[in-house]
N, C-alpha and C positions, 0 to 999 in steps of 0.2 A: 572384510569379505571382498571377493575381487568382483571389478563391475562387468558380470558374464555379459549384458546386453554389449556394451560396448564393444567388448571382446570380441564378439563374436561380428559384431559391424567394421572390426578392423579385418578379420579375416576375410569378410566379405567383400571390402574392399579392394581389398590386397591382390585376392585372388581374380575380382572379375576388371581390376584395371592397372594392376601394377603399380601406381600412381601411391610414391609416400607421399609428396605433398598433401595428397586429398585425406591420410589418415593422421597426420599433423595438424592440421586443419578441423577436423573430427575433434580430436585429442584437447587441439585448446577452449574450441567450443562447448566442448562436454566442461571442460572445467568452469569455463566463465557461469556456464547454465546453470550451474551447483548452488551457485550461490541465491540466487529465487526462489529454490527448491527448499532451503532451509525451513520457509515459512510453512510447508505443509508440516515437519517432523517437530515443528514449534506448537504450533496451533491444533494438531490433532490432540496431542500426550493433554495440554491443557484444559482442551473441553470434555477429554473425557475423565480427568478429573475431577472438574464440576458437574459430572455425574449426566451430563447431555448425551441423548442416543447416540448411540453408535453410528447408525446411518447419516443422520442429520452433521454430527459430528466430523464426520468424513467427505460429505458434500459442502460444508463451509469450507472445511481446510482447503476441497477442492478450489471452492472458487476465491478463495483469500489467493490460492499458489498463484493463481489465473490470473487476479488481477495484479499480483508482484511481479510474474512475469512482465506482465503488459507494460507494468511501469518501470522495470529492470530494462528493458528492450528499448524503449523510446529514450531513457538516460545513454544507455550506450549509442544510442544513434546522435541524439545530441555533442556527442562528445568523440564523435567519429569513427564511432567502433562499429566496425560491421562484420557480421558472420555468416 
């Protein structure tokens, strides 16, 4: 599937400042992001296999993604990666 948010943040960009660099920029950020995000489509399918609500289910994945973020970000910052 194509990633319509994206999409539609590059046309936004495009349009209100002409600037590819800033949708370059976008484009690699979105891809590094991806990777922290894995952990909610891991950790949802999981718990709702072990038969845990739905809600509850989805508010852990939440806050598991939240804290991979946290700690994906502070590794990249460590390592001089900034976005």
């Amino acid at each position: 599937s194509l990633p319509l948010t994206s999409i539609l943040a590059f046309i936004w960009i495009y349009w209100d400042t002409k600037n590819i660099q800033k949708i370059i920029d976008l484009s690699f950020n979105t891809i590094i992001m991806v990777i922290p995000s894995f952990i909610f489509f891991i950790t949802l399918p999981i718990m709702l296999k072990l038969k845990i609500n739905f809600t509850v289910s989805l508010l852990v994945s939440v806050i598991c993604t939240s804290i991979g973020y946290y700690i994906f970000v502070n590794i990249l910052k460590k390592y001089g990666i900034s976005f």
